[in-house]
C-alpha positions in Angstrom: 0.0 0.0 0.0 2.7 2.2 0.7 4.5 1.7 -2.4 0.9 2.2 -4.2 1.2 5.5 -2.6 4.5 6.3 -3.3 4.2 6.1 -7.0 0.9 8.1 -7.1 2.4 10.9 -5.4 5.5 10.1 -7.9 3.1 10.5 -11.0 1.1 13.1 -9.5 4.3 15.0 -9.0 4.9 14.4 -12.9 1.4 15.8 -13.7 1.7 18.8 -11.4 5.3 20.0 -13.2 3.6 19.5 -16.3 0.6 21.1 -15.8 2.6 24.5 -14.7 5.3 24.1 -17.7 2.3 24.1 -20.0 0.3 26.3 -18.6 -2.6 24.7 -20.4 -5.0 27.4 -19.1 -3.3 30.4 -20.4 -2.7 28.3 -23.4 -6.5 28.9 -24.1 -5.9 32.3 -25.6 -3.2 31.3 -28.1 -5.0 28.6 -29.3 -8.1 30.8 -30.0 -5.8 33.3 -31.4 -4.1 30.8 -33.9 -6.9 29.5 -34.9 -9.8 32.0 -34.7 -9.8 31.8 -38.7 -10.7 28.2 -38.9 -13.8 26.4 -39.2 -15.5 24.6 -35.7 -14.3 21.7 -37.3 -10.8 22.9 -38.7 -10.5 23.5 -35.0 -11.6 20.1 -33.7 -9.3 18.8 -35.8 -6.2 21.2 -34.9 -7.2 20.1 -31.3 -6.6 16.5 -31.9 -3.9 16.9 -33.9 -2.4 18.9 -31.5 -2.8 16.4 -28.4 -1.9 13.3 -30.4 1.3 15.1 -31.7 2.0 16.3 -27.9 1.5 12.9 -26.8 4.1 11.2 -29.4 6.7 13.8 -28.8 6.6 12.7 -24.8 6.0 9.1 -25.7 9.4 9.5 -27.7 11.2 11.4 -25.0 10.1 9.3 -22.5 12.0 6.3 -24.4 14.0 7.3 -26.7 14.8 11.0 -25.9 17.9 10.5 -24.2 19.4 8.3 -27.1 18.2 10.7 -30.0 20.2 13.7 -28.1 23.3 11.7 -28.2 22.9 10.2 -31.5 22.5 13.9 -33.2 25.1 15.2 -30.3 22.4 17.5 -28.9 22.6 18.9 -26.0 19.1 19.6 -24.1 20.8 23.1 -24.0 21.3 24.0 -27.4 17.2 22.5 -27.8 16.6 25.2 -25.1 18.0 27.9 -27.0 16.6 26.9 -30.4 13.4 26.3 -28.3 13.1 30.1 -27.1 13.9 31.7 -30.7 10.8 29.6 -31.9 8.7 30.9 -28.9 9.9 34.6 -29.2 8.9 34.8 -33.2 5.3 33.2 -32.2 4.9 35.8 -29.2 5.9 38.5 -31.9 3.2 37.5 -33.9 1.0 37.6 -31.2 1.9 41.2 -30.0 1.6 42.1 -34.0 -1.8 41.2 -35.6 -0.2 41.5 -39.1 2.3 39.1 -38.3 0.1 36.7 -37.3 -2.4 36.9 -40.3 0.9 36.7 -42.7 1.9 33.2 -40.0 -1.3 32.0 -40.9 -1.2 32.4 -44.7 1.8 30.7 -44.6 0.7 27.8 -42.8 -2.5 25.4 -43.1 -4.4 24.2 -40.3 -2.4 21.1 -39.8 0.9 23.2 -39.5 -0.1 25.1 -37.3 -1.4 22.2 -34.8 2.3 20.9 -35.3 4.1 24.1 -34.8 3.9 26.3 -33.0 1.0 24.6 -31.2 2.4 20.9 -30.3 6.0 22.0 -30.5 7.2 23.9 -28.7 4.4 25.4 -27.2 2.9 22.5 -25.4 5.7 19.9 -25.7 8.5 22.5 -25.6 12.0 22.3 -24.5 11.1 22.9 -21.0 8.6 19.5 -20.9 10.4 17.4 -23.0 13.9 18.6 -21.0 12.0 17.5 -18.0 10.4 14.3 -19.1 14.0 12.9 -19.8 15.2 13.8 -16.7 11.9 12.0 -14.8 13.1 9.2 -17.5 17.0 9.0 -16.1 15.3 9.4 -12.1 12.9 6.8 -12.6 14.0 4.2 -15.5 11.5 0.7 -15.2 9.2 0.4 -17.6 6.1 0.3 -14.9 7.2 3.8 -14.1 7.2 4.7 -18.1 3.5 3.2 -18.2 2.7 5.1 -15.2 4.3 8.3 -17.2 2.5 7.2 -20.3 -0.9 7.2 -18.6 0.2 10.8 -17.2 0.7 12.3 -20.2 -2.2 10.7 -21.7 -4.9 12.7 -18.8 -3.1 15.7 -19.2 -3.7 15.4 -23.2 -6.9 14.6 -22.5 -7.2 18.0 -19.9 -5.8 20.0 -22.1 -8.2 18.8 -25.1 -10.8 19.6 -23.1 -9.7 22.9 -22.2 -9.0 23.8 -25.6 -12.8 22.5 -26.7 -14.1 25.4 -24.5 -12.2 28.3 -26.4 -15.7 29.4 -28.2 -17.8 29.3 -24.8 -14.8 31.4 -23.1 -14.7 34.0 -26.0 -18.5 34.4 -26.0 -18.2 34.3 -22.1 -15.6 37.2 -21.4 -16.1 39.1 -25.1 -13.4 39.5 -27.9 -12.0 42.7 -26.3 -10.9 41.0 -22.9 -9.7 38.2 -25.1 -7.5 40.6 -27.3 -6.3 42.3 -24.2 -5.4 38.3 -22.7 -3.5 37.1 -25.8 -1.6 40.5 -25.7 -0.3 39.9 -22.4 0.3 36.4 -23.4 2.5 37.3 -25.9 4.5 39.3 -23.4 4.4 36.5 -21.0 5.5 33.6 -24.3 8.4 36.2 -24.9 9.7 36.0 -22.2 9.5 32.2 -21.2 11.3 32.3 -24.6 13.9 34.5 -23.2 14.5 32.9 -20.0 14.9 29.5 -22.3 17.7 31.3 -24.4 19.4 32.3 -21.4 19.2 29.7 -19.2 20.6 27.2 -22.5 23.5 29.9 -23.0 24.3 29.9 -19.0 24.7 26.2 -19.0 26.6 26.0 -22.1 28.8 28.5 -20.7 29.2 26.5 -17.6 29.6 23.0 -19.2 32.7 25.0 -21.2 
């Protein structure tokens, strides 16, 4: 019983970081904003596509993530910094409307579930960074089902979240949710930011 506990607080623990790396919540306004131009069921389908993208990119990393870093001679790092550029050009866009629209024409529907949406907003450096580390702490493969079941629910959470964008836009108006993805955007810059510096700082130290 104890050891039942143990690894529920262990995977509750994994749910928890994720769930604040994400930030599936504020997420809600940059998915409505990246795909405000889409059909209900252009959206739908970004949704999906999203999560089942999210949800292979962790199932790799919990595996395999370690091993595809070494074979390309990655360093998690140098995905950091790469990371953060891709995060500061979709906060850009964000903060300029004109930006965005000329993202979007450049980009269908299932683009845009891919990236910037799967990767790296939701599965960014920061998740999949952590999800290989949770790998190295806790290596048996009942722990990777356990962390494969994790993932799963918070795929699942953050469809569901992301199902409600239409009732929250008609709920706080299109004004408040301008004003929201602004700040967002200010908020995605600088996660994007702190990625670049913190990859540079341990490069630095590593020297």
């Amino acid at each position: 019983m104890k050891n039942l506990f143990n690894n529920f607080y262990i995977y509750l623990s994994f749910f928890i970081n994720l769930f604040i790396l994400v930030n599936p919540i504020g997420m809600i306004s940059i998915f409505e904003n990246l795909t405000k131009e889409q059909s209900n069921l252009e959206k739908y389908k970004t949704n999906i596509l999203t999560n089942i993208t999210v949800f292979v990119i962790l199932l790799i990393s919990v595996f395999f993530g370690d091993i595809i870093l070494h074979t390309f001679n990655i360093s998690i790092s140098s995905f950091k910094i790469a990371g953060g550029i891709l995060i500061i050009g979709i906060a850009l866009s964000m903060l300029n409307e004109t930006l965005l629209v000329s993202f979007k024409k450049k980009n269908n529907s299932k683009n845009v579930a891919i990236i910037p949406l799967a990767i790296p907003l939701i599965a960014g450096p920061g998740v999949i960074s952590s999800t290989i580390i949770w790998n190295e702490h806790y290596p048996n493969f009942l722990n990777h089902l356990g962390c494969l079941i994790t993932i799963l629910i918070f795929n699942i959470l953050c469809f569901l979240l992301f199902s409600m964008t239409s009732c929250i836009k008609l709920i706080i108006g299109k004004n408040i949710l301008k004003i929201i993805t602004k700040i967002m955007g200010l908020l995605l810059m600088s996660i994007g930011i702190e990625f670049i510096t913190s990859g540079i700082k341990e490069i630095i130290f590593n020297i």
